[in-house]
C-alpha positions in Angstrom: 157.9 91.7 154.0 155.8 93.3 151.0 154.0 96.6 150.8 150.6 95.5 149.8 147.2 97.7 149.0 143.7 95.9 149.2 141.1 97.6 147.3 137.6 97.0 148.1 134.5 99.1 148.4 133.2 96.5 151.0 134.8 97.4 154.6 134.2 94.5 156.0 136.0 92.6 153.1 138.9 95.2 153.2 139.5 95.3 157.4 139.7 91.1 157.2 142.2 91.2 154.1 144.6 93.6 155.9 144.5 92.3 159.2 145.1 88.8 157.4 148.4 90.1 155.7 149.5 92.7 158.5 149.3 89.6 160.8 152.2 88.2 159.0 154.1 91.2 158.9 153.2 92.5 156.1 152.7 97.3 155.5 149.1 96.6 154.3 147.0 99.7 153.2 143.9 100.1 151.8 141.6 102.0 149.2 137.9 102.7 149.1 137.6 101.9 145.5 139.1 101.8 142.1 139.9 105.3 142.1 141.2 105.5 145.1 143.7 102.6 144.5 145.4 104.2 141.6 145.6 107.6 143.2 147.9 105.7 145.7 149.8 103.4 143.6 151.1 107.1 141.9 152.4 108.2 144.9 154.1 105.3 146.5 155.3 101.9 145.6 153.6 98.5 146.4 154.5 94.8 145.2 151.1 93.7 145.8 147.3 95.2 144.6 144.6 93.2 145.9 141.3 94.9 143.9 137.7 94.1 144.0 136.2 93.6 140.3 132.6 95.6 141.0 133.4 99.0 142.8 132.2 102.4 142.3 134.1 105.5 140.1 136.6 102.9 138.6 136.3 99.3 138.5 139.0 96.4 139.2 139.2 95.5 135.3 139.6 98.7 134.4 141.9 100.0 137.4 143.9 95.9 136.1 144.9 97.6 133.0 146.0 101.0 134.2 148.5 99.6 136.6 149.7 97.0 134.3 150.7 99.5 131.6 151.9 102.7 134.5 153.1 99.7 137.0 153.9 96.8 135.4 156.4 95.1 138.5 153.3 95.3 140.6 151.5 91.7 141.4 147.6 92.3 140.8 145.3 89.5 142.5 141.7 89.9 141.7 138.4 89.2 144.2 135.7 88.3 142.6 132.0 87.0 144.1 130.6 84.1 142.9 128.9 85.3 140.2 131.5 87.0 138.6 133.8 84.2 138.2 133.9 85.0 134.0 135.5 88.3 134.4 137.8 87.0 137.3 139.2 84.3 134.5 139.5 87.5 131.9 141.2 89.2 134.0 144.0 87.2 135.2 144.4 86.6 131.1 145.0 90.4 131.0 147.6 90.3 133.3 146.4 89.5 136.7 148.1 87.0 138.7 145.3 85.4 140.3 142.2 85.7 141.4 140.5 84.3 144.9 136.6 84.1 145.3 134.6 85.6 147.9 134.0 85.2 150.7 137.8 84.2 151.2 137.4 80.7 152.8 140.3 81.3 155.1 143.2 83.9 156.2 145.5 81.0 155.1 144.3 80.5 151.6 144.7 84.7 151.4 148.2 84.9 152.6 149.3 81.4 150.9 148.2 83.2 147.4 149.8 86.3 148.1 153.6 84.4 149.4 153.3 82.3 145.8 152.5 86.1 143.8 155.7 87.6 145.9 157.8 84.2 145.0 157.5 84.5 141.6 158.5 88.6 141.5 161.3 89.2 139.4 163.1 91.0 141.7 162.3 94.3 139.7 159.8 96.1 142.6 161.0 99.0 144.2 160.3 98.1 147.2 162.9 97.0 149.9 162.3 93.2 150.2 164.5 93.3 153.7 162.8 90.2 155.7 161.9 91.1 159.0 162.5 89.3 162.0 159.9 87.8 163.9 158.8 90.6 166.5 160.1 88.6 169.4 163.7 88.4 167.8 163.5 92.6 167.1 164.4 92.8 171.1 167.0 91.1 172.4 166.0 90.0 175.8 168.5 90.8 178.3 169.5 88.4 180.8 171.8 89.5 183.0 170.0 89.5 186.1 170.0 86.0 188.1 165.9 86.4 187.9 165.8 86.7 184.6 168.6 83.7 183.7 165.5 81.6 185.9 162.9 83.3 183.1 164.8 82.8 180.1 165.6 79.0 180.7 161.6 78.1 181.5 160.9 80.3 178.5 163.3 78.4 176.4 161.2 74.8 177.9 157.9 76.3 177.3 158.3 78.0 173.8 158.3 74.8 171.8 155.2 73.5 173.5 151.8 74.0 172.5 150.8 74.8 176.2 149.0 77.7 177.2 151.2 80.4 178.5 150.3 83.2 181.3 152.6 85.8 181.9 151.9 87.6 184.9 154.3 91.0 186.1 153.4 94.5 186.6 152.6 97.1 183.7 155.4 97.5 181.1 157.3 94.8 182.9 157.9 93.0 179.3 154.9 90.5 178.9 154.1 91.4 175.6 158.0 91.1 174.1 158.1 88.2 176.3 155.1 86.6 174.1 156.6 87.2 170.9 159.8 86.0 172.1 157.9 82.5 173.0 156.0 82.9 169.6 159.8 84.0 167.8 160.9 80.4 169.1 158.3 78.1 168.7 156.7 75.6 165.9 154.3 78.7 164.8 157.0 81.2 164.2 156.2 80.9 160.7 152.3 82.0 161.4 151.0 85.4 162.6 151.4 86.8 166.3 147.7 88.2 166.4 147.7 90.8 170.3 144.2 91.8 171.8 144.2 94.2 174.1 140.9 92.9 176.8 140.9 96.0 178.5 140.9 99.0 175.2 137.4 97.8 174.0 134.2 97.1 174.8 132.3 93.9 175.4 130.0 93.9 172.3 133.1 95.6 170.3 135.5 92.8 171.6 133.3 89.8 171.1 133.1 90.9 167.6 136.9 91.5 167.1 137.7 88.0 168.8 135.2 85.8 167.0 134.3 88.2 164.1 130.5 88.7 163.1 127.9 87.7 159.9 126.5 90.0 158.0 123.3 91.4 159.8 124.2 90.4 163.0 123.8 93.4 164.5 123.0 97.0 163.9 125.8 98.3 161.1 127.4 95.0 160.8 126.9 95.6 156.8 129.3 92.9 155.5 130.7 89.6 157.3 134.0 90.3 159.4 136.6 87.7 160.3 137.8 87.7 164.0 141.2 88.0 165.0 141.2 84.5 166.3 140.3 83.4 162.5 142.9 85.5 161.4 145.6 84.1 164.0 145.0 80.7 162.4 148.2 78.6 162.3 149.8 81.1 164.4 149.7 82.6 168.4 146.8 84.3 170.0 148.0 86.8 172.4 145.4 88.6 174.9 146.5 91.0 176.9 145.4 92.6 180.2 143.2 89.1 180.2 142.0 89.7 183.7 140.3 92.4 182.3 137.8 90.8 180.6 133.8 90.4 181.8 132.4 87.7 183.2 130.4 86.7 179.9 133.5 87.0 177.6 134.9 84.7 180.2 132.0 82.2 180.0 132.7 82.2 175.5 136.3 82.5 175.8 135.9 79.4 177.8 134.4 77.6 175.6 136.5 78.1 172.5 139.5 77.0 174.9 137.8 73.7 176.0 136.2 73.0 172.2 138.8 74.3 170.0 136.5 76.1 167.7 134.0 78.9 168.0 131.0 80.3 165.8 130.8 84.4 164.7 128.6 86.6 166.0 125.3 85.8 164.4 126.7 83.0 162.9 126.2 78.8 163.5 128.9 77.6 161.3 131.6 76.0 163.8 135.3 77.6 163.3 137.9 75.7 164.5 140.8 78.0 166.8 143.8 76.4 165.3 146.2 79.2 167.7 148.2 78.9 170.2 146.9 80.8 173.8 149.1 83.6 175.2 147.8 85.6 178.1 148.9 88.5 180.6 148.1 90.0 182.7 149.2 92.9 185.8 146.3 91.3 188.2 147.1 88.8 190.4 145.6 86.4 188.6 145.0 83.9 191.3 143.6 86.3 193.7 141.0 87.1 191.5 140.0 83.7 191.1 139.5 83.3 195.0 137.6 86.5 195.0 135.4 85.2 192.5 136.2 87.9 189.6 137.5 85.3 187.7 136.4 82.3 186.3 138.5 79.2 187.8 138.2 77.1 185.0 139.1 79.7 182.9 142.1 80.8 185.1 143.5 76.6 184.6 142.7 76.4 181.2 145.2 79.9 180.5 147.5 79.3 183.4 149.2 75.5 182.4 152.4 77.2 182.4 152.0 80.8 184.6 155.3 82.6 184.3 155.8 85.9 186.4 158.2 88.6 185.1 160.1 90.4 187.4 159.9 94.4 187.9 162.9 96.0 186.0 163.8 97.4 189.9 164.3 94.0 191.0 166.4 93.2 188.2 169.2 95.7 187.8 171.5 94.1 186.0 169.8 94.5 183.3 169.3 98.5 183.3 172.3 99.3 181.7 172.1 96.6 179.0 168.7 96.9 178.0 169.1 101.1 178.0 171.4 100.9 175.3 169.6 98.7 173.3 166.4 100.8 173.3 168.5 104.2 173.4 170.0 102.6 170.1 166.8 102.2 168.6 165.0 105.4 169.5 167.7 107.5 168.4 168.1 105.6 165.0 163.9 106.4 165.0 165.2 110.1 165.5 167.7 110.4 163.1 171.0 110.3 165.6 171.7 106.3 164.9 174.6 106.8 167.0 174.0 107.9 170.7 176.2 106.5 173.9 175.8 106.4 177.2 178.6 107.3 179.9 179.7 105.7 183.1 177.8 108.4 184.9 174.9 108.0 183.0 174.5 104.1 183.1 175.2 103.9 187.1 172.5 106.9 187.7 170.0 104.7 185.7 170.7 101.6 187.8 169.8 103.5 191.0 166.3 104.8 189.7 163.4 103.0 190.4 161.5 102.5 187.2 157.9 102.7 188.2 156.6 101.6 184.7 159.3 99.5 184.4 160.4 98.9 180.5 158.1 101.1 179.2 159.4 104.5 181.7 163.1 103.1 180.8 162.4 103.9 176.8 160.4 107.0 177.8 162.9 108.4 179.5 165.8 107.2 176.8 163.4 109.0 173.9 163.4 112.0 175.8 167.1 112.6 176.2 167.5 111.6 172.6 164.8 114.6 171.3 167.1 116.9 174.1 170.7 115.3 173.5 172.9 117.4 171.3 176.2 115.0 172.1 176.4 111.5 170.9 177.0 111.2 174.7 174.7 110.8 176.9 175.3 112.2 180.6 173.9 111.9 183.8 173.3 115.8 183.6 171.3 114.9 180.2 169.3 112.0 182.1 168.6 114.5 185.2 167.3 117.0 182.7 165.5 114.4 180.5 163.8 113.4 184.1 162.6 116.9 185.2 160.8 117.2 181.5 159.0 114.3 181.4 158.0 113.6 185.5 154.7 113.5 187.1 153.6 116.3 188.9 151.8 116.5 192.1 152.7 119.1 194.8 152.7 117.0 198.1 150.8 120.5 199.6 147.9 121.2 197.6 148.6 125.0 197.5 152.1 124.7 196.6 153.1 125.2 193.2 156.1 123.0 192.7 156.6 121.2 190.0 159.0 118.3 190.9 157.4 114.9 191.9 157.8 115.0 196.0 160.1 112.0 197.2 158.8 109.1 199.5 157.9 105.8 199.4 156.6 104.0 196.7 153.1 104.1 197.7 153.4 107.7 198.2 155.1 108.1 194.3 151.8 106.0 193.4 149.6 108.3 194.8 151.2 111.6 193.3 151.2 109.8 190.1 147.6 108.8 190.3 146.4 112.1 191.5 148.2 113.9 188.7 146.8 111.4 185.8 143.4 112.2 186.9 144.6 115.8 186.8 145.8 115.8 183.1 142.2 113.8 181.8 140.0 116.0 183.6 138.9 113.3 186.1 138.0 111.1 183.2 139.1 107.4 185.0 139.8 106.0 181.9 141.8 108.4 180.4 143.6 108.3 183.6 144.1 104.7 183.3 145.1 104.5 180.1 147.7 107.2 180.6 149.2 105.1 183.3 149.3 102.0 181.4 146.9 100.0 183.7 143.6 98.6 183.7 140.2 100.8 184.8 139.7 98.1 187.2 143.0 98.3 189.0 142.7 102.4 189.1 139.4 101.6 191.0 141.1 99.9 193.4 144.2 101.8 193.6 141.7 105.1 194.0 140.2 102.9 196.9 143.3 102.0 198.5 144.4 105.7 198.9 141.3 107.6 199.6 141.6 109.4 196.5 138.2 110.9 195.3 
């Protein structure tokens, strides 16, 4: 994909052109103004400049014909309001490829301009063209396990489909690979993957992120902004940790699901949700539902194909495989592209248990690679890897050891848990997030074990 830089002294203008392009894959960065802009195109290479006409210290006409004389392999699309239509024409006969009025009627128009501008390069940029892969093909899946052979062939039926999708499984269990894999493999590959996290903002902040606001519509909401659902258009719609989301959010996302369109924040104009719906969730979905935390209506309109993902305990098999893969990948990230593990060292990971799943697999693998000085890896270097990188609680409070005590799994839960709230200061949030769960579900858990 293309390295792209959006200049525009509007924020609002600027966050909905680069989440537009980055949906698509494309290294989108951006510049407060005219000035700005050009002090970044001297220091690094782009293919495309997206520029404003009207901004302060340098303008776009101006900052047109710098580049174009200093630059002259990078693409330069103008955007011009309304009224300024004139200088947009001039500019594209100095040099500018072409220039798209605000406000930008779509994300599709935006990124359809910028694919023609990067078709018709000459080849001459600086930039590696390598074309990603969709993220869902960057991972290969691993199937080795006789659960997951069951999980690859419903994904495999459900990825062409348009159905809603809700993948259910514990905290770093895969859901989120497992939704680009569906997205990797389906009519939309060619679209954006747009991911929401329910649980990282807040309700006012998340409405405005999922259905994007109007100018005005609230206190600091200084320019329009496009939602991510807008920006998703033609593409999949991913929301994660969906079970996390409030009762009124539930009650609009809803809606959208059942209509197929939505308006802003502040706005009236109907949108239509041209996306495909991906949820997950760690929360037994289900439960929640029959507890009444969860809209059923809701719950049917997300679950038409509910998929559970195993824990990476209950699936083995796929230890070994799957370590090499991401050992491969964190130690090209680290500079030693060519690390290995040993017998020892693949059967010691196959007994562990993996309480995060994934996600404490590729800790622990990016840990040895920082500590490894063998291509090797060992089950000495894995042992040692461990004892850096483990939660600490000391089973008695006035003991000072600093090795995570071993017992059941509920027991490893609790010293985990206690030790979290430890490290944020008793902030719950923190906790959570260091944890990789919902604030909801460390409620409970907290409940569950007495722990104040």
């Amino acid at each position: 994909m293309a390295r792209i830089l959006v200049a525009d002294d509007e924020s609002g203008v600027r966050e909905f052109v680069a989440d537009a392009l980055a949906a698509v894959g494309h290294d989108v960065s951006t510049a407060l103004d005219g000035a700005d802009a050009l002090q970044q195109v001297e220091k690094a290479p782009f293919d495309v400049l997206i520029t404003d006409l009207h901004m302060p210290r340098l303008g776009g006409m101006d900052l047109l014909q710098r580049v174009r004389t200093s630059h002259p392999h990078l693409t330069v699309i103008v955007l011009t309001a309304h009224g300024t239509i004139r200088g947009a024409v001039l500019s594209v006969k100095l040099g500018a490829f072409d220039y798209l009025e605000k406000p930008i009627e779509s994300p599709a128009v935006l990124r359809d301009l910028v694919a023609r501008a990067l078709a018709l390069q000459s080849g001459s940029s600086p930039v590696k063209k390598a074309a990603s892969a969709p993220a869902g093909e960057t991972v290969t899946l691993t199937w080795g396990a006789p659960a997951m052979v069951q999980v690859e062939s419903l994904l495999k039926r459900v990825a062409p489909t348009q159905a809603s999708v809700l993948l259910l499984g514990e905290s770093g269990s895969g859901k989120e690979v497992a939704a680009r894999w569906i997205h990797a493999h389906s009519a939309r590959r060619t679209g954006p993957f747009v991911a929401v996290n329910c649980a990282a903002l807040s309700e006012t902040l998340l409405e405005s992120d999922l259905f994007g606001h109007e100018k005005g519509a609230f206190t600091g909401a200084i320019a329009r902004k496009l939602g991510k659902i807008e920006a998703a258009a033609g593409g999949t719609f991913f929301l994660d940790e969906v079970g996390e989301l409030r009762p009124e959010l539930q009650t609009k996302l809803l809606r959208v699901l059942q209509e197929r369109c939505f308006e802003r924040v502040g706005g009236t104009a109907p949108i239509a949700a041209d996306v495909r719906w991906i949820s997950a969730t760690n929360r037994p979905l289900a439960a929640e539902v029959r507890n009444g935390r969860f809209r059923e209506d809701l719950y049917h309109r997300l679950a038409v194909f509910p998929l559970v993902l195993p824990p990476l305990r209950n699936r083995r098999e796929d230890i070994a495989p799957l370590a090499a893969l991401l050992l491969d990948r964190v130690g090209c990230e680290m500079g030693k592209p060519h690390l290995t593990l040993d017998d020892g060292a693949r059967a010691w990971l196959g007994m562990q248990p993996f309480l995060g799943n994934v996600r404490d697999l590729s800790n622990l693998l990016s840990r040895v690679a920082i500590l490894s000085e063998s291509g090797v890896i060992t089950r000495a270097d894995l042992e040692l890897a461990e004892s850096a990188g483990v939660a600490t609680y000391p089973s008695n409070p006035d003991a000072s050891s600093d090795v995570l005590p071993l017992g059941t799994m509920d027991e490893l839960e609790q010293a985990a848990i206690k030790k979290a709230l430890e490290n944020a200061g008793g902030n719950r949030k923190k906790a959570a997030e260091q944890l990789g769960i919902g604030l909801r579900t460390l409620y409970e858990k907290l409940k569950k074990y007495g722990i104040r």
